[in-house]
N, C-alpha and C positions, 0 to 999 in steps of 0.2 A: 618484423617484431615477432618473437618467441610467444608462444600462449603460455597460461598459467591456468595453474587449479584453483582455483576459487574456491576457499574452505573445505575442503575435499583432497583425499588423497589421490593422485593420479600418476602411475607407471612414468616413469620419463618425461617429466613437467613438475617445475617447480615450483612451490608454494606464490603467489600474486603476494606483491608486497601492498600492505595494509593503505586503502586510501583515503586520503583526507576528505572532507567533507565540510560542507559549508552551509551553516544553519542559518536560517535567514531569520533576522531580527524579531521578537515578536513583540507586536508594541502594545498601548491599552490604551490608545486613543486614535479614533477614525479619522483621518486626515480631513475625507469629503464632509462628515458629520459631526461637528461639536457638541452635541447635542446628545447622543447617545453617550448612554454612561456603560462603562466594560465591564464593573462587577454585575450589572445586573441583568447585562444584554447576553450572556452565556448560557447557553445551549446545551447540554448534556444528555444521552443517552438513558433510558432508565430501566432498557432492557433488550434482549437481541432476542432471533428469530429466525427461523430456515423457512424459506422458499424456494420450491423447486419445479425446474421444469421454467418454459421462455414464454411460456402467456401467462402464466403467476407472476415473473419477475416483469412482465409487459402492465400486468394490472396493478401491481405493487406499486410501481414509477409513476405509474396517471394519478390515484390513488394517495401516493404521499411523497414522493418525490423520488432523488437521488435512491439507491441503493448501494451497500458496501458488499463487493463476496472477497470470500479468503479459500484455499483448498492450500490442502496436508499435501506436502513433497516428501520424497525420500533425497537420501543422501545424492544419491546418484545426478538429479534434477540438473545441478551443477554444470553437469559438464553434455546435457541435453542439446543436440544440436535441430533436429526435424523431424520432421513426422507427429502422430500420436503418444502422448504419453502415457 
């Protein structure tokens, strides 16, 4: 099988045809819990935050739980195959 560019322009590779995708259901009732009501059990965010550095993000997680990170790519990202970015 031929590679593709994935969103990106790339010399002798063609465009990756568009792929489908499969959203899974989202429901408002707890299958195991009757009990809980879905308007009122909703969680939201009330504000974000930078931590940096692996014993911040180590005492963050004890602390208060899960964490989410994101980092900024260039176009190029794409077509990244190893090493250091």
């Amino acid at each position: 099988m031929q590679g593709c560019a994935h969103h990106v322009t790339v010399e002798g590779m063609t465009p990756c045809p568009d792929v489908a995708t499969n959203e899974p259901v989202c429901g408002t009732t707890c299958p195991s819990n009757t009990s809980i009501d879905y308007t009122t059990d909703k969680v939201r965010g009330a504000s974000a935050y930078g931590i940096k550095g692996v014993d911040a993000i180590k005492q963050e997680i004890y602390n208060n739980g899960s964490v989410t990170a994101a980092f900024t790519v260039y176009e190029d990202f794409l077509t990244y195959s190893s090493g250091v970015y």
